[in-house]
C-alpha positions in Angstrom: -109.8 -87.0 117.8 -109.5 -87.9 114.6 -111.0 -86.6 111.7 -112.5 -83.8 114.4 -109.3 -81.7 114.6 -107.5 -82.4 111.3 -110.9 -80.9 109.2 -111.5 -77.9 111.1 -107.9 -76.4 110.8 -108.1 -72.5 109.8 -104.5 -72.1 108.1 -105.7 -75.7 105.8 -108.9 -73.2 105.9 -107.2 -70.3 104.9 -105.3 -72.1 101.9 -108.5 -73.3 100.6 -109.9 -70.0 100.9 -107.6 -68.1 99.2 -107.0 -71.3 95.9 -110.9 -70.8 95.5 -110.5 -66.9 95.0 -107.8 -67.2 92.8 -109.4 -69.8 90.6 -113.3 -68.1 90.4 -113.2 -65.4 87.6 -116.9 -64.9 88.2 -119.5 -65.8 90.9 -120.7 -69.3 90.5 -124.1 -71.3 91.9 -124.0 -74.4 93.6 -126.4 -76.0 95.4 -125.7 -78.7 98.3 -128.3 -81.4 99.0 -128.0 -82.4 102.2 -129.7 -80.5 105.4 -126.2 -81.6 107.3 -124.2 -79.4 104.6 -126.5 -77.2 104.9 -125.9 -76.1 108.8 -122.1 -76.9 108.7 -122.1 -74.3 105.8 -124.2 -71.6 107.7 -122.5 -72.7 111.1 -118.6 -72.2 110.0 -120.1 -69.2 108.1 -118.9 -70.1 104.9 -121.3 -68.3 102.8 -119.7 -65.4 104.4 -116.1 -65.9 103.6 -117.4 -67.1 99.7 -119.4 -64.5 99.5 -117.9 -63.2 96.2 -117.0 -66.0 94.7 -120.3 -68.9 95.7 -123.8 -68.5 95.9 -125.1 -71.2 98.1 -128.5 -72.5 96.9 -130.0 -74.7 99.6 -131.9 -78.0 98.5 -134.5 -80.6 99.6 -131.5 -82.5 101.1 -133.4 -82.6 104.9 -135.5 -85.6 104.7 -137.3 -85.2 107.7 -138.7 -81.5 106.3 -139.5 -83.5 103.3 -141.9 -86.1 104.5 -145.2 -85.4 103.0 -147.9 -84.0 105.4 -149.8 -86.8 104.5 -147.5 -88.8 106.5 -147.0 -87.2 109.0 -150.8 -87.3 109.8 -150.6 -91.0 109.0 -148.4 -91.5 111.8 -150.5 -89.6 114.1 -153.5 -91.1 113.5 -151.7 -94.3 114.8 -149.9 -92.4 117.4 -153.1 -91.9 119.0 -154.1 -95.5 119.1 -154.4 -97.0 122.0 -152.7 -100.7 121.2 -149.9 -99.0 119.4 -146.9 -97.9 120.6 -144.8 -95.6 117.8 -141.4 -95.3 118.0 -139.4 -92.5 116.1 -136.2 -90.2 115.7 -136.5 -87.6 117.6 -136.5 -85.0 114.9 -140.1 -86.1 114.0 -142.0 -85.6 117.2 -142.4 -81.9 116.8 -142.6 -81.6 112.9 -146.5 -80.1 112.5 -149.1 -82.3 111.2 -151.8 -81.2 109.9 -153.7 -80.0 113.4 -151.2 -81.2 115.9 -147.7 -83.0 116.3 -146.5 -86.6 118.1 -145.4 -84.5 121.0 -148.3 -83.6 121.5 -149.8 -86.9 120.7 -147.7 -88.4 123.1 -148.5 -85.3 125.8 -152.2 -86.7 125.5 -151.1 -90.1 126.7 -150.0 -91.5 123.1 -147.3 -94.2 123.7 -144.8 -92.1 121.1 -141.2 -93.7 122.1 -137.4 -91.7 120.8 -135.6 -94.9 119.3 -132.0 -94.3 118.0 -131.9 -97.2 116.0 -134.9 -98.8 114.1 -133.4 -102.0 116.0 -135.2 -100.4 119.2 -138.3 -100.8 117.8 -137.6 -103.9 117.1 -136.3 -104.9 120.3 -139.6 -102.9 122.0 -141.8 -105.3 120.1 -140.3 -108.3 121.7 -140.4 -107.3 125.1 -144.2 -105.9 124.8 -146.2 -108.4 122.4 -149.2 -107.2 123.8 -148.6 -104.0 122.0 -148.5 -103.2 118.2 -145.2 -101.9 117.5 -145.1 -99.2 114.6 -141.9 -97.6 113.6 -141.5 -94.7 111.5 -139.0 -94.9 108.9 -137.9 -91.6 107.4 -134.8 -90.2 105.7 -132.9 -90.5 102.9 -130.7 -93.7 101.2 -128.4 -93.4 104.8 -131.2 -94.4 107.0 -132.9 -97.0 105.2 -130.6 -100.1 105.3 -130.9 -99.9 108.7 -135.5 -100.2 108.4 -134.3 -103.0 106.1 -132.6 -104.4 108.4 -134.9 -104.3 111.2 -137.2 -105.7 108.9 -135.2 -108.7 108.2 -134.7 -109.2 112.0 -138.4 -108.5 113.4 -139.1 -111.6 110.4 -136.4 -113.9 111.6 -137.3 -113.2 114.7 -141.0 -114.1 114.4 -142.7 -111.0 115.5 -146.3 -110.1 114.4 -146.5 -107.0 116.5 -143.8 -105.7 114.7 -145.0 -102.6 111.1 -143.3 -99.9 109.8 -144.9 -96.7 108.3 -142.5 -95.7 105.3 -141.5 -92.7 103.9 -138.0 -93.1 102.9 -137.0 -90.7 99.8 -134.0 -91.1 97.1 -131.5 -88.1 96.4 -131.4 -88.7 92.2 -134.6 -87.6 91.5 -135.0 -84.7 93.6 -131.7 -83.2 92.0 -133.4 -84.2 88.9 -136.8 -82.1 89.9 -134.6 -79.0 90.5 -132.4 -79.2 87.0 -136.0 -79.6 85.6 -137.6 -76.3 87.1 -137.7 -73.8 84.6 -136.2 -71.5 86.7 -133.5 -73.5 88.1 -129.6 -71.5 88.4 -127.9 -74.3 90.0 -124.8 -75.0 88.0 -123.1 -77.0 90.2 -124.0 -79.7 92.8 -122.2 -80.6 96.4 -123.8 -84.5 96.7 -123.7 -85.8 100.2 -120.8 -88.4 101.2 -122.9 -90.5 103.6 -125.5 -91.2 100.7 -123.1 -92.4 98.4 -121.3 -94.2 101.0 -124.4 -96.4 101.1 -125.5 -96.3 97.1 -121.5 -95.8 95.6 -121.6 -93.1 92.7 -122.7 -94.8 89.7 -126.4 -92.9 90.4 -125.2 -89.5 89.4 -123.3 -90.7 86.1 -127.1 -90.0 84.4 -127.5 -86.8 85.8 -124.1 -85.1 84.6 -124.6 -86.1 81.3 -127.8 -85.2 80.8 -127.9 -82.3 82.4 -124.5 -80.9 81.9 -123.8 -80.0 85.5 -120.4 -81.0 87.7 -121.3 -83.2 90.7 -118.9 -83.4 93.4 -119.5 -85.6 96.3 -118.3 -84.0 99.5 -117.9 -84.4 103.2 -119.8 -82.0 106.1 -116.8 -80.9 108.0 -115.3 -77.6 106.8 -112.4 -78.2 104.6 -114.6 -81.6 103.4 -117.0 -78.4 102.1 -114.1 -75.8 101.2 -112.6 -78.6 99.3 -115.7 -79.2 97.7 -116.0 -75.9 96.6 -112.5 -76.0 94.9 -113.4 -79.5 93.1 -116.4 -77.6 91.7 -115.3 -74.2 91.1 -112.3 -75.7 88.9 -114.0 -78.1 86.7 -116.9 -75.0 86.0 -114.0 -72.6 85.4 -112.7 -75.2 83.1 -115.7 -76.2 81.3 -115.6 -79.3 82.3 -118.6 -81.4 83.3 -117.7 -84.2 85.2 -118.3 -86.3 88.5 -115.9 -85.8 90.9 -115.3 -88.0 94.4 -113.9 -85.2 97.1 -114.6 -88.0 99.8 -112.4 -90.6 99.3 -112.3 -91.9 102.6 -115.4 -92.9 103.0 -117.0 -93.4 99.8 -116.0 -95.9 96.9 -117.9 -95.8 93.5 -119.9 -98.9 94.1 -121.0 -98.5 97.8 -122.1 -100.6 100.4 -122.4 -103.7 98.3 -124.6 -105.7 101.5 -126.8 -102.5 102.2 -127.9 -102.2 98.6 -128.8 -106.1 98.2 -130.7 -105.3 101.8 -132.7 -102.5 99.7 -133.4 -104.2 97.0 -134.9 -107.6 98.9 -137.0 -105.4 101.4 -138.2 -102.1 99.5 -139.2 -101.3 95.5 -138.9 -97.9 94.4 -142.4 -95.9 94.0 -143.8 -92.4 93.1 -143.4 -90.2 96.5 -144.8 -86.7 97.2 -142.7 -84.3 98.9 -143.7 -81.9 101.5 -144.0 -78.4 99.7 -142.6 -79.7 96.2 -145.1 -82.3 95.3 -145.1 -85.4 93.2 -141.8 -87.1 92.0 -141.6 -90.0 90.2 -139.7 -93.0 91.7 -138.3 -90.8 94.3 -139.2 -92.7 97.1 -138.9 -96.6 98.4 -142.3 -98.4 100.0 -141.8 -102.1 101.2 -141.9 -104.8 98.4 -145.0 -106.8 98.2 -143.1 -109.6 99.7 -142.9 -107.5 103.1 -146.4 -105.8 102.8 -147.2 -107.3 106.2 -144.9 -105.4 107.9 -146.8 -102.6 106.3 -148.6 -100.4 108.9 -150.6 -98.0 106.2 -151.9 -101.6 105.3 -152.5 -102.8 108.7 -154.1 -99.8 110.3 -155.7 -98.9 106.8 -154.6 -95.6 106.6 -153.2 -95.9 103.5 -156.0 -93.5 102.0 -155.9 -90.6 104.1 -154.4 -87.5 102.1 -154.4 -83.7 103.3 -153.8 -80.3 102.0 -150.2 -77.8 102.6 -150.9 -74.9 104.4 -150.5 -71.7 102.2 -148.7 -70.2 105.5 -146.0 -72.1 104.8 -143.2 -71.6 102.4 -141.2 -74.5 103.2 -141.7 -75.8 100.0 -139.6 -73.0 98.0 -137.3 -73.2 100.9 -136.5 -76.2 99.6 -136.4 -75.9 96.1 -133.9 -73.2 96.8 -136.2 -70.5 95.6 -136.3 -68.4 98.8 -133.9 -68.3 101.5 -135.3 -68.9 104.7 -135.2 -64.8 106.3 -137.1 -63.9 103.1 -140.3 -66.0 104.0 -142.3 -63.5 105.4 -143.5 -65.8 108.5 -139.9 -66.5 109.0 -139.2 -65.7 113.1 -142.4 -64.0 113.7 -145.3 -66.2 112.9 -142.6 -69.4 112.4 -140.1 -70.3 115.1 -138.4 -73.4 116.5 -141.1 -73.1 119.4 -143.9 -72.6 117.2 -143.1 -74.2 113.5 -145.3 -73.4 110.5 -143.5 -76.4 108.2 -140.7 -78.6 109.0 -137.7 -76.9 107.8 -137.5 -74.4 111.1 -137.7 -77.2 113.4 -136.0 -80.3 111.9 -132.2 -80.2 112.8 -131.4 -80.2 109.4 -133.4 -77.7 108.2 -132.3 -74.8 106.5 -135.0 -72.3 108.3 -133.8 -73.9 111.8 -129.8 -72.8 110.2 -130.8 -69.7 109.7 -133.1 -69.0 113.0 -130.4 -71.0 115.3 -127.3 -69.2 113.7 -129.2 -65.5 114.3 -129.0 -65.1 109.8 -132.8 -63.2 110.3 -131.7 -60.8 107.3 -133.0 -61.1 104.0 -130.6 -59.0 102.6 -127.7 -60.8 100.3 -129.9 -63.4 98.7 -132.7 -64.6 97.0 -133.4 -65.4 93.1 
């Protein structure tokens, strides 16, 4: 299959491998954003085979493990309903709220439905109008034109059974959060393709001048990764600081022109908290005022209700790329897929579940 075969080939591998080593004359720090980098680096073991020449900093790039408690419980508390009927990914059902989870709202005889598209939801609202119809829309710019465009349709369609609770969060500002930490090491970023597929480059111009790092924007098969690494690794060892596009075949610098104009008719950008980090400004999308009544914080008037992280948890530096996942002290013991503490062990992009699934339970090798 295409694109399956030609991207995992171990002599291509190999050649990659060996250009990196030859070009690094020290070892450099990059950090990928994306959860899907983030277990196609730890799967393929890559980390490994880099070891002397990359440090892999891990960063908030798994939107699921980002959505703010606060949220979570949101969507619970109309989980348990008994006119609504909540539809989700299936990633979210067994992220911890903050006293249970929506599979276990649904265990209790919630009506919690798996949707793979927000289009299902939509659909589920037409064939039950006696039921309230709440979909929970999470992720990052990749998922969001599609909650646009299910809010378009449920509107053309007429549907008044038909909300959405959103938490959908934007990739520029949480790199910008991490260059701002005063004790941030990243030196270089890996930016993920399928964002900028959607929002086209022009959003990380900003960043590399003012921060003076390299972005390049990179695939999630091996040699996308590996090739990656050598776009980055050269322009540090050059002194160069630049934006670089490693993933031409899928993203051009201005996007999806129709998915941005979606955005920008159904949702305004707003402050968002993020699960362990906290506050950052216009990181986040909520639905314009134009589409506040397909607003379910505003029709279940839930909008309000705010909750506290667990100190347990260390999800949060996880994320920021301050601790790697074996060196949280709950990590496998106290935390596991079964029984998760925070989201980041039992997302499917979470760097805690990459670690715990791929049997990396030793601390030793990294940290600060």
């Amino acid at each position: 299959m295409r694109y399956l075969t030609e991207f995992h080939d171990p002599r291509l591998a190999a050649t990659l491998l060996d250009t990196i080593a030859a070009t690094a004359t020290r070892r450099w720090t990059l950090m990928e954003v994306c959860g899907g980098q983030t277990h196609a680096i730890i799967r393929n073991g890559l980390d490994q085979l880099l070891a002397d020449q990359v440090e892999f900093i891990h960063g908030p790039g798994c939107p699921v493990c980002v959505t703010p408690l606060e949220m979570i419980d949101r969507a619970l508390a109309i989980a348990a309903r008994p006119e609504v009927m909540l539809c989700s990914f299936g990633d979210m059902l067994r992220v911890p709220g903050s006293t249970t989870d929506l599979f276990t709202v649904r265990a209790h005889g919630g009506d919690v439905r798996v949707v793979y598209s927000p289009l299902d939801a939509v659909r589920l609202a037409e064939a039950h109008p006696d039921r309230q119809v709440v979909f929970f829309a999470v992720g990052f710019e990749t998922t969001a034109p599609a909650a646009a465009m299910a809010a378009v349709t449920a509107r053309r369609r007429g549907l008044t059974n038909f909300t959405m609770l959103v938490s959908h969060v934007l990739v520029p500002p949480a790199m910008r959060a991490v260059l701002a930490s005063p004790d941030n090491r990243v030196e270089a970023f890996l930016a993920a393709g399928h964002v900028c597929t959607v929002m086209g480059t022009a959003q990380y111009e900003p960043i590399v001048a003012e921060h003076r790092v390299p972005i390049v924007v990179t695939g999630f098969e091996p040699l996308d990764l590996l090739d990656g690494v050598r776009h980055a690794i050269t322009e540090l060892e050059a002194g160069r600081i630049t934006l670089v596009n490693a993933y031409p075949r899928a993203v051009r610098p201005e996007g999806n022109p129709s998915a941005r104009a979606m955005l920008e008719e159904v949702f305004t950008v707003c402050d968002r908290p993020w699960r362990g980090i906290g506050m950052i400004p216009a990181s986040g999308w909520r639905l314009s005022p134009a589409w506040s009544q397909l607003d379910a914080e505003l029709r279940f008037d839930i909008a309000d209700l705010t909750v506290a992280e667990s100190a347990d948890c260390h999800s949060g530096e996880v994320l920021q790329g301050r601790l790697r996942p074996p060196q949280c002290p709950s990590f496998g013991t106290t935390c596991t897929p079964r029984r998760p503490l925070g989201a980041t062990m039992v997302s499917a992009e979470g760097a805690c579940a990459a670690y715990f699934q791929h049997r990396r339970l030793s601390a030793v090798g990294g940290g600060r």
